[in-house]
C-alpha positions in Angstrom: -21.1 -9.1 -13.2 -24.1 -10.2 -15.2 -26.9 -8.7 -13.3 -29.6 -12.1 -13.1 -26.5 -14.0 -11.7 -25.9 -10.7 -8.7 -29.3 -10.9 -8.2 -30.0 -14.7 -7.7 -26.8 -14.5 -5.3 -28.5 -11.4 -3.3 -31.3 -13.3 -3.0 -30.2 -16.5 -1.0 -27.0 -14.8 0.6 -30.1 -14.0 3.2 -30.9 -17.9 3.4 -26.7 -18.7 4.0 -25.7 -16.2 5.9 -25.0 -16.8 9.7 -23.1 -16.6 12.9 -19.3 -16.7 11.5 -16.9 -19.1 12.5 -14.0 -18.9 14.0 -11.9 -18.7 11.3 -13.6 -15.5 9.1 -14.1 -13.8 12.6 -10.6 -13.6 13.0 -11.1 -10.6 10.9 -12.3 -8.4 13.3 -9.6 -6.4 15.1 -10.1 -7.0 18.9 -9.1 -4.7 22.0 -6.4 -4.9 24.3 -4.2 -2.4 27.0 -2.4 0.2 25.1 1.4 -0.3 25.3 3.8 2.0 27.5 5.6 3.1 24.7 4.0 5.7 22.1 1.8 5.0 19.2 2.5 7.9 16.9 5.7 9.7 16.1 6.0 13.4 13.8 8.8 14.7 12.0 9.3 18.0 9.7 9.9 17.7 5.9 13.2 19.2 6.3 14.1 16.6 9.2 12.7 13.4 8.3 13.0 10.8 10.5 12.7 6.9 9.5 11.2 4.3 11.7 14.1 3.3 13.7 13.2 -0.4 13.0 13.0 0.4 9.1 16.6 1.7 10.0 18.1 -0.8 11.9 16.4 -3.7 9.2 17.9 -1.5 6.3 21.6 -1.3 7.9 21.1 -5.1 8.7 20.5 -5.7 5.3 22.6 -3.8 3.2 25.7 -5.0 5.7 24.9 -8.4 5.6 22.7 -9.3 2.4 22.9 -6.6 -0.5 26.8 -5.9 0.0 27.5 -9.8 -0.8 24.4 -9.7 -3.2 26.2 -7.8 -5.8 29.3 -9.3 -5.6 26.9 -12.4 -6.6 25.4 -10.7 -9.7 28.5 -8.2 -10.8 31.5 -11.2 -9.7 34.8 -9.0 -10.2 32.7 -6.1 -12.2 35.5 -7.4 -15.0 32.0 -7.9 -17.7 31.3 -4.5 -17.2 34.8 -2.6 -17.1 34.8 -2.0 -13.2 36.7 -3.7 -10.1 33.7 -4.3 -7.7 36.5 -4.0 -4.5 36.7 -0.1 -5.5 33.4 0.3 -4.2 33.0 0.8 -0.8 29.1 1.5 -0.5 27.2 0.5 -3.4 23.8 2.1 -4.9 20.5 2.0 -3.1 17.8 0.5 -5.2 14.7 0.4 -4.7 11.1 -1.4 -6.6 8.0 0.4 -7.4 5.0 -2.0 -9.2 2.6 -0.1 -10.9 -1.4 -0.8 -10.2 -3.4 -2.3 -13.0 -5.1 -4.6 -11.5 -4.1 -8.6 -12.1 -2.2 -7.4 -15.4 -0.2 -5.0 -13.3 0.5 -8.1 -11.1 0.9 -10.7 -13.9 3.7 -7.9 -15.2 5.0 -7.4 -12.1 5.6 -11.4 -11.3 7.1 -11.7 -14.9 9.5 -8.7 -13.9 10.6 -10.2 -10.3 11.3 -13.8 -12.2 13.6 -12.0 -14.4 15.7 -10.7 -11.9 15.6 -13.0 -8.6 19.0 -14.5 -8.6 17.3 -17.9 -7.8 16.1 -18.1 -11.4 19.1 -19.7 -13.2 17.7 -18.7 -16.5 17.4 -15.2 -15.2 21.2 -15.3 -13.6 22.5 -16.8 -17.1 20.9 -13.3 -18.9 22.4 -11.0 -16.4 19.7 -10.0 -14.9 19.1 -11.9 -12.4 20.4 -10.5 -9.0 18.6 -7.1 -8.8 16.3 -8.0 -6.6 18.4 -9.4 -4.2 20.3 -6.3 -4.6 17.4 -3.8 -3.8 16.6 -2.2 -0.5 13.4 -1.6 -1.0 10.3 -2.8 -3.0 7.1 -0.4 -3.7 4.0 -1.5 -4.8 -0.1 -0.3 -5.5 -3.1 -1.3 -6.4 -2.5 -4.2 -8.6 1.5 -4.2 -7.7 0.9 -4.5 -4.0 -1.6 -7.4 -4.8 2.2 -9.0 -6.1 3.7 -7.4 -3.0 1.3 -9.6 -0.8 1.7 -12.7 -2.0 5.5 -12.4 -1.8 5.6 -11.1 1.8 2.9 -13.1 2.9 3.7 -16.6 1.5 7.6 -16.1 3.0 8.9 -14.6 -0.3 8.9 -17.5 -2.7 9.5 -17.5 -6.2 7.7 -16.5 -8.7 7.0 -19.3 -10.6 5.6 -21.3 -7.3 3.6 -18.6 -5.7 1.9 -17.8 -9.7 1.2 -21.1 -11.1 0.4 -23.0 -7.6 3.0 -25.8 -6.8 2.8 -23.7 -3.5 0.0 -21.6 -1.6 -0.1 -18.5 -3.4 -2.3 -16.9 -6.4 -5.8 -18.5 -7.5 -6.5 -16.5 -9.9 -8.1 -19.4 -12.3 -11.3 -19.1 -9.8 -12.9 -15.4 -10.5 -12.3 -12.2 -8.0 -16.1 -11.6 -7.7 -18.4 -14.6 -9.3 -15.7 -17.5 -7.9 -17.6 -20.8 -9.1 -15.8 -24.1 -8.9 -17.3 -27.1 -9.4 -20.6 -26.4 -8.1 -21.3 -23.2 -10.0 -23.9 -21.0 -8.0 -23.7 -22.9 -4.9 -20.1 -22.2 -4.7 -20.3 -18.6 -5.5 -23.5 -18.6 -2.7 -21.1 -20.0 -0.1 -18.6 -17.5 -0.9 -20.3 -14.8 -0.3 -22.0 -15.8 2.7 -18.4 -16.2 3.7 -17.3 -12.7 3.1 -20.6 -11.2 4.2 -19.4 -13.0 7.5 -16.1 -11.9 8.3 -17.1 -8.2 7.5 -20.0 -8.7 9.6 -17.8 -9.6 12.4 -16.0 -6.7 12.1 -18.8 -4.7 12.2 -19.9 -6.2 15.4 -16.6 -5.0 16.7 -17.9 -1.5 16.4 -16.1 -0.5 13.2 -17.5 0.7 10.3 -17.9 -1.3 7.1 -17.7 -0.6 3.8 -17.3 -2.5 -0.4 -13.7 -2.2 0.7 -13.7 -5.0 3.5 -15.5 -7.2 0.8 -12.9 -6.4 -1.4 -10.0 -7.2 0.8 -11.9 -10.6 2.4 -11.9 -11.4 -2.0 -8.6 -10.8 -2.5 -7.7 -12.5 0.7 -8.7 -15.9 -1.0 -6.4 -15.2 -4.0 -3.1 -13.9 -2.9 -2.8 -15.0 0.7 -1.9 -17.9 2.2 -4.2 -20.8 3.3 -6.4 -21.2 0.5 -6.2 -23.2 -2.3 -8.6 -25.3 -4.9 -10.1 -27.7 -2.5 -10.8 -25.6 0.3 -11.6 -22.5 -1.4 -15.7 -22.6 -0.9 -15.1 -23.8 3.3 -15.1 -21.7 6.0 -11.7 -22.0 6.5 -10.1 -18.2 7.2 -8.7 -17.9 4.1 -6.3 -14.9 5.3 -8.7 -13.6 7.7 -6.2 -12.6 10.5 -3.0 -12.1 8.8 -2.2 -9.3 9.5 0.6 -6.8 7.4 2.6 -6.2 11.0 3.4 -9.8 10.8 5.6 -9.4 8.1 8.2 -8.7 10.8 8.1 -11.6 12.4 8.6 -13.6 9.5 11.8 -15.6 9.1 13.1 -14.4 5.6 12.3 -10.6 6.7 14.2 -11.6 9.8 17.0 -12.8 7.7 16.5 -9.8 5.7 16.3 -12.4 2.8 13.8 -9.6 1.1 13.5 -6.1 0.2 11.8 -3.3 3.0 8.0 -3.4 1.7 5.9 -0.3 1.0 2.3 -0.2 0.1 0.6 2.8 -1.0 -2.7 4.1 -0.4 -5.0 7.8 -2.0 -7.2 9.6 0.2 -10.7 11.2 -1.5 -10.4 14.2 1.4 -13.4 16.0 1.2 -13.7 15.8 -2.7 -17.1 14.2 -4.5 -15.7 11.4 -6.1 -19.1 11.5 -8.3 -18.3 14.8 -10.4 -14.1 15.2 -9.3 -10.5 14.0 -9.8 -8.0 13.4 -6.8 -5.9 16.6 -6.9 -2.6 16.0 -6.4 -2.3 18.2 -3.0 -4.0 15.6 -1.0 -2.0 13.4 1.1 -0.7 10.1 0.1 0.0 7.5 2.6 2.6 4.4 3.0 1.9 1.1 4.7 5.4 -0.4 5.9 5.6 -3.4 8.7 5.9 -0.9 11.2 3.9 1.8 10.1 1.3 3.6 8.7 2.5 7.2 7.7 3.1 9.7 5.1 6.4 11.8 4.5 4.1 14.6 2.9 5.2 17.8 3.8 1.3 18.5 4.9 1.3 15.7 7.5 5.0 14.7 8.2 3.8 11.9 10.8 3.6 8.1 11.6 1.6 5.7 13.8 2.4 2.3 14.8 1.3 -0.2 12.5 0.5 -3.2 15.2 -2.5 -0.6 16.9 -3.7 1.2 13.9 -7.5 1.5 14.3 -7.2 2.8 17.4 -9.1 6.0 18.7 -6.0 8.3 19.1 -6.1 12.5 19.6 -3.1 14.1 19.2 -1.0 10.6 19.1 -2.6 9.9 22.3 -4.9 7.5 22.7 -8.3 8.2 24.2 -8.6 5.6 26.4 -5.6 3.5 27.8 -7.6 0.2 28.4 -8.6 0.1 24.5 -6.3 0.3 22.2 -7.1 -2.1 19.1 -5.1 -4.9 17.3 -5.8 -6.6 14.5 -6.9 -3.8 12.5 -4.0 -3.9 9.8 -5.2 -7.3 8.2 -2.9 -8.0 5.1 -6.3 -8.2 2.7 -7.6 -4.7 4.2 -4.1 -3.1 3.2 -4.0 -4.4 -0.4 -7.8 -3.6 -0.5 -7.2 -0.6 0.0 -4.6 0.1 -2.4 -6.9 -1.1 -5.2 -9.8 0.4 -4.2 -11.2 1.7 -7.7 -14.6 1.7 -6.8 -15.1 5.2 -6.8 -14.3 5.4 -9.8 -17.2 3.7 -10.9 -19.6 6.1 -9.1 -18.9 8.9 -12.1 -20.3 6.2 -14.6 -22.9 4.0 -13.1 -23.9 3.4 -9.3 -25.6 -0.1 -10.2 -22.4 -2.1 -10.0 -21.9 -0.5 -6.1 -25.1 -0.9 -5.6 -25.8 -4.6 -6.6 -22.2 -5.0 -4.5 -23.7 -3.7 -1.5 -27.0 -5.8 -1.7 -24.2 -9.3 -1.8 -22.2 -8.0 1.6 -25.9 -6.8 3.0 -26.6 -4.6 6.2 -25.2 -2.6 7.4 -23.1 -1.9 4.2 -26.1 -2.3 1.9 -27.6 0.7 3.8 -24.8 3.2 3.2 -25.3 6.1 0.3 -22.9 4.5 -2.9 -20.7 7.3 -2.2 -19.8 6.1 1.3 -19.9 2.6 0.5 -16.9 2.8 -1.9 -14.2 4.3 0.0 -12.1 2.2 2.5 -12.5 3.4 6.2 -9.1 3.8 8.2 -9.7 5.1 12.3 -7.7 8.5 11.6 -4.3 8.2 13.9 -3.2 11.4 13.3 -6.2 13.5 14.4 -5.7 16.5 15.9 -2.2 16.2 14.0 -1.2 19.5 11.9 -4.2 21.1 12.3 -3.1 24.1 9.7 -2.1 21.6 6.7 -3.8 18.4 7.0 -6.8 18.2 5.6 -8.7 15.1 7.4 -7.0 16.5 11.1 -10.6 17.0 12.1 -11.9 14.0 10.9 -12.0 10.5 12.9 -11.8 8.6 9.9 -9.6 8.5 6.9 -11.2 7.4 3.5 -8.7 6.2 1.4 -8.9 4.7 -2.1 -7.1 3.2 -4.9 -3.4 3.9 -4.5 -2.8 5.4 -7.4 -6.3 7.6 -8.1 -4.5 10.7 -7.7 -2.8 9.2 -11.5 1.2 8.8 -9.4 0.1 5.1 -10.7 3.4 3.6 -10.0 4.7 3.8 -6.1 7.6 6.1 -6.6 6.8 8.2 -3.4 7.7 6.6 -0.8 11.3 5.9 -2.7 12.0 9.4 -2.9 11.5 10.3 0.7 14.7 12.3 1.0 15.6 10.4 4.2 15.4 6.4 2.5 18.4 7.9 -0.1 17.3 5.7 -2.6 20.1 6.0 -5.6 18.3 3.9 -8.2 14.4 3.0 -8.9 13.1 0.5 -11.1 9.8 1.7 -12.1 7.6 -1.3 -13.2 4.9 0.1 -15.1 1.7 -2.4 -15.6 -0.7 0.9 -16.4 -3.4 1.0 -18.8 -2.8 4.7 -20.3 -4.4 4.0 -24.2 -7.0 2.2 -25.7 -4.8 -0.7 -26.1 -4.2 -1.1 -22.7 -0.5 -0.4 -23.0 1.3 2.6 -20.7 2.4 5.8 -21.8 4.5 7.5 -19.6 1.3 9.3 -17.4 2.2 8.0 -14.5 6.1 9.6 -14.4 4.5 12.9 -15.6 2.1 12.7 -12.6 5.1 11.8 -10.2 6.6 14.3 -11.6 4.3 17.7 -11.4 3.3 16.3 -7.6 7.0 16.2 -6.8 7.8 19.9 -8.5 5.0 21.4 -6.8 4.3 20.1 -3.8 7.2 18.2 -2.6 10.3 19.8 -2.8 11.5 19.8 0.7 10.4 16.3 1.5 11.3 14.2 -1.4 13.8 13.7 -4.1 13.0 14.8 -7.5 12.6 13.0 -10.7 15.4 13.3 -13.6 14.4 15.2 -16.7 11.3 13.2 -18.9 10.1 13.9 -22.0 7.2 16.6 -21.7 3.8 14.7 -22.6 3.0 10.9 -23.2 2.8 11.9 -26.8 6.5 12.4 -27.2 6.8 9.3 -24.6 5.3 7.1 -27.1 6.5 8.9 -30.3 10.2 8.2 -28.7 9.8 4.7 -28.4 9.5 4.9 -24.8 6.7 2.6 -23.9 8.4 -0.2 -26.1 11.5 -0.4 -24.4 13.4 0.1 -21.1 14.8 3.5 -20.5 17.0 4.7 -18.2 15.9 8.4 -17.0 18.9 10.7 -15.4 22.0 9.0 -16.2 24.0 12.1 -16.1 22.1 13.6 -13.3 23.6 14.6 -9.9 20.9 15.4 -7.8 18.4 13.1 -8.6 18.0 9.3 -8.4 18.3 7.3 -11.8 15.0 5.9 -13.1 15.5 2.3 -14.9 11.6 2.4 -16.6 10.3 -0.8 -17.6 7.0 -0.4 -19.1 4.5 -3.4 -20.1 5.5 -3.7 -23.5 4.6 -5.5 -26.9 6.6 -8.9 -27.0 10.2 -8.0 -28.6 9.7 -10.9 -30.6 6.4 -9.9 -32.6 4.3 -12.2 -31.2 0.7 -11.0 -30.1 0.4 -10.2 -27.0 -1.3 -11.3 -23.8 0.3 -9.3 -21.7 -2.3 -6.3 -22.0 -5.3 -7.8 -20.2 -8.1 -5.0 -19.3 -7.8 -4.2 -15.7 -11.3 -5.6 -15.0 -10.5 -8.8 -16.4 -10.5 -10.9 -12.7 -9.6 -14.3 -13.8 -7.4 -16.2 -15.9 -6.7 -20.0 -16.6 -3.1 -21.4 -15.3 -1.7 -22.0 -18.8 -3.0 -18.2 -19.7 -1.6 -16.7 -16.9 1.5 -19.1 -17.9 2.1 -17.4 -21.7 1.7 -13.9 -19.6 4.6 -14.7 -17.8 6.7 -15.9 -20.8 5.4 -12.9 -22.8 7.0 -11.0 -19.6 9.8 -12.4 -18.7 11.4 -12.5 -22.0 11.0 -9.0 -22.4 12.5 -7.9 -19.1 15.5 -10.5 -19.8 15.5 -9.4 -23.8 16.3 -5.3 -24.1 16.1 -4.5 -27.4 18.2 -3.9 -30.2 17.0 -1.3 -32.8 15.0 -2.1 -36.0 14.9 -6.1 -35.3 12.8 -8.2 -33.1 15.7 -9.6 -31.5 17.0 -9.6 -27.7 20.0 -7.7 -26.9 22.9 -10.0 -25.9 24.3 -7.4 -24.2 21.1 -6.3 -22.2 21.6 -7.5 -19.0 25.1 -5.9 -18.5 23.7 -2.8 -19.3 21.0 -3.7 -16.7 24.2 -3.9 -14.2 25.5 -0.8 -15.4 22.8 1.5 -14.4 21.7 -0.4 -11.2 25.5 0.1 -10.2 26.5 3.5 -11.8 25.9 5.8 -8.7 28.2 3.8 -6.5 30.4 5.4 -8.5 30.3 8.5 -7.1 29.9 6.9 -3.1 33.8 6.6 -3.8 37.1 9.5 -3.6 37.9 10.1 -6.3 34.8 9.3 -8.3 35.2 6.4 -10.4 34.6 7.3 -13.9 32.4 5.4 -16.3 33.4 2.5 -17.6 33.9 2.5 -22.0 30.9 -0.8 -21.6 28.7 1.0 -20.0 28.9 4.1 -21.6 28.0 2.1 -25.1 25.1 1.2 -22.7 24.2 3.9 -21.9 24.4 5.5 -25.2 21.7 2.8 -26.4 19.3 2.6 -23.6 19.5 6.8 -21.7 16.8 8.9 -22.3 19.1 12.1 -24.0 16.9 15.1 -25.0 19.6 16.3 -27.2 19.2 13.3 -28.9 15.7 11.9 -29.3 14.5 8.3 -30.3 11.6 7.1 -32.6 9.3 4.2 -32.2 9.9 3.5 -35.3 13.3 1.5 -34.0 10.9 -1.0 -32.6 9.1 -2.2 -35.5 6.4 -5.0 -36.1 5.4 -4.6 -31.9 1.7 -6.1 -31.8 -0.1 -3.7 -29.6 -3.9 -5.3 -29.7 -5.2 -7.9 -26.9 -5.1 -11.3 -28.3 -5.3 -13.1 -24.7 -8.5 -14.5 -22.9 -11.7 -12.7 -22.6 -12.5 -14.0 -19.6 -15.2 -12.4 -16.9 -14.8 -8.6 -16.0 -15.7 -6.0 -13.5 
């Protein structure tokens, strides 16, 4: 933000602020009669228990959707040496879409136009057809920005929701300094608005932090209901949609999508000024029904529809108040991409100069308060010997992938979803270039070893340190972890990469960057979408013909072993595999990926 614009805008959002209207009060969760039935529901890590709507929505699905799905994408299996009537069940997939703010998103959207079967430039290169055949999708921080505007703007395609021949993404008008026509005005009267709504949840008697601005920002530019003309009104712009309404959406009711997950970090009792997230602390999982975590520490859910609600040992404190409205779509992606404590360790004037635009009572909190995202704890009183915020009424949670698990692999290991295959989309910024480097999976990986071994599956076998990641090749490429594993799930990695082609790339926006032009956001997705279509083939710049086969191969290749006798490997996919498996015995140089462009040449537009 450039500071004389924050403070002309501090300035007169005293002279436009107000009484809200109806629209941005919808924001504000309101009280009602708790329900008969309970709120909260706990579980062991050795005897998980799913939500029995995720269940019943997952059955529905894969016996009605997914099973017919990938007869769609494989036809006969004859392209890839199998006879798709041999299998009886076929392999659970599941999404995760890595945070990194609108280039994790802008990644992510490239990735999901690659392989929706309703792209028929995607169904022509093969791969096409995964996502109808997944079970579930993952996303955080930036990925569950992507995650929104799917599940909130009835799962439309890509293309639509990005570059606006439907409601969906704005992302031409700035996150923080939006300015349209009337430049200061504009960005006056939208922050008058925001100021509003979280005023009007303050009013209802919660507390108030950056993190509901954030979330009433982000409203405008996922959800649904705003667009160019009505973006500086007082419209709601996504002010009471809420994430439990997902299911009662048509497609989700058709199971036309994927089970959604959104993940959130918790700071516990850390100082986010002077200390990292350790990896012990709980991380939690947003679903339609719930808000929970499967951590072996907590091992408990609560019913998504009355989160907020004052609750002591699942019970709530009073009967005649429980509280809806709490779970509002833009407070749970908010929340995930909460990275403003991050910027307390480097400078407090950003948070500061935030908290003077939202005004009382947020401008009156210490920085270190201000930044996290308060959730009404719903499992106090809960595990009182492992969980570390039992005692506390609130949670304060934070960027979803803080504790560095920057890709949402943990709620698709939960021993009890089964998830076969995972499709790790990784939009992270791990070097100077921007580019990832395999931290996230290494993270994943030691939280998993040490901490969750009873609750969660484990990761295959990765190479030991992001140097060797990038040294391999890794980052450049997809990568299929575990493909001779037994016990764990095989990883298909697809990392932000370097065009195939050469060409410089776009693709590796900062994460502060907060607004791009259509046609920029446009070459993104090109830059994206050919890669995830493209494979590679070693020492050219040229797609693999044969890439998204292979793609079927290793999204299919556990149903091999759902069937008696296991069916063995077909000679295709074995060449596949050969080209494209991670194999320790036989390692990789990046050096088979040559003339990859690796520094930003896209817009510099306006920053955090």
């Amino acid at each position: 933000m450039a500071p004389s614009l924050s403070l002309s805008v501090a300035l007169a959002i005293v002279l436009l602020s107000g009484k809200p209207t109806a629209g941005l009060s919808s924001y504000a969760p309101s009280l009602t009669a708790c329900p008969d039935t309970s709120l909260t529901r706990t579980f062991t890590a050795t005897s998980q228990e799913l939500n029995p709507f995720e269940s019943d929505f997952i059955a529905a699905r894969e016996s009605s959707v997914i099973h017919q799905s990938w007869q769609s994408w494989l036809k006969n299996g004859s392209a890839i040496g199998y006879n798709t009537t041999a299998f009886s069940n076929f392999a659970r997939v599941g999404l995760a879409f890595s945070g990194g703010g609108y280039r994790a998103s802008q990644f992510g959207a490239g990735v999901i136009s690659a392989i929706d079967a309703r792209n028929a430039t995607a169904v022509a290169a093969g791969t096409g057809g995964l996502l109808q055949v997944a079970t579930y999708l993952g996303g955080l921080s930036g990925g569950s920005w992507l995650t929104a505007g799917l599940y909130m703007n009835d799962f439309p395609m890509v293309q639509d929701m990005v570059l606006g021949s439907q409601p969906g993404w704005l992302m031409q008008e700035d996150l923080l300094e939006p300015e349209g026509s009337a430049g200061i005005i504009n960005t006056l009267q939208y922050y008058s608005a925001l100021d509003q709504s979280v005023d009007a949840k303050a009013a209802a008697g919660f507390n108030v932090t950056i993190g509901d601005g954030w979330a009433r920002a982000l409203s405008y530019h996922f959800l649904s209901g705003t667009n160019l003309s009505n973006f500086f009104d007082t419209s709601s712009h996504g002010a009471g949609q809420l994430w439990s309404q997902i299911a009662s959406a048509d497609f989700f009711n058709n199971h036309e999508a994927p089970f959604p997950l959104v993940l959130l970090d918790t700071n516990g009792t850390f100082d986010l000024t002077t200390e990292s997230i350790p990896l012990d602390l709980p991380v939690y999982e947003v679903s339609p029904f719930e808000f929970a975590s499967f951590d072996p520490q907590i091992s408990a859910a609560a019913e998504l529809s009355h989160i907020g609600t004052s609750l002591f040992q699942g019970v709530p404190v009073d009967n005649a108040s429980c509280v809806t409205g709490f779970d509002q779509a833009g407070f749970v992606i908010g929340t995930s991409s909460n990275i403003f404590a991050a910027l307390l360790s480097v400078d407090t004037t950003e948070i500061e100069l935030f908290q003077s635009l939202l005004g009382e009572p947020i401008e009156a909190l210490d920085p270190a308060e201000a930044v996290v995202s308060k959730w009404p704890n719903p499992f106090l009183g809960i595990a009182s010997t492992t969980f570390v915020d039992s005692s506390n009424a609130e949670l304060q949670l934070i960027d979803g992938g803080s504790n560095g698990e920057n890709i949402p692999l943990n709620p698709l290991l939960v021993k009890a979803r089964e998830v076969d295959v995972i499709v790790a989309v990784d939009g992270s910024a791990d070097t100077d270039d921007n580019w990832p480097n395999g931290l996230a999976l290494l993270f994943s990986a030691e939280r998993l070893s040490t901490i969750l071994g009873d609750s969660h599956q484990q990761l295959p076998e990765l190479p030991s340190s992001t140097d060797d990641f990038v040294a391999q090749g890794l980052t450049l490429r997809p990568t299929f972890f575990g493909c001779n594993s037994t016990d764990t799930p095989l990883i298909i990695y697809l990392p932000n990469s370097p065009p195939l082609t050469g060409d410089a790339p776009f693709c590796n926006a900062p994460t502060t960057q907060i607004q791009f032009e259509v046609n920029e956001t446009q070459t993104i997705l090109d830059q994206t979408y050919f890669n995830t279509v493209g494979g590679f083939v070693p020492t050219v710049n040229s797609p693999d013909p044969n890439w998204g086969r292979c793609l079927q191969c290793a999204a299919v290749d556990r149903s091999r072993f759902k069937v008696t006798p296991t069916i063995e490997r077909s000679a295709f996919c074995t060449t596949c595999f050969t080209q494209y498996c991670y194999n320790p015995s036989n390692i990789t140089s990046s050096s088979e990926l040559p003339n990859r462009k690796l520094t930003y040449a896209g817009p510099a537009s306006s920053s955090l």
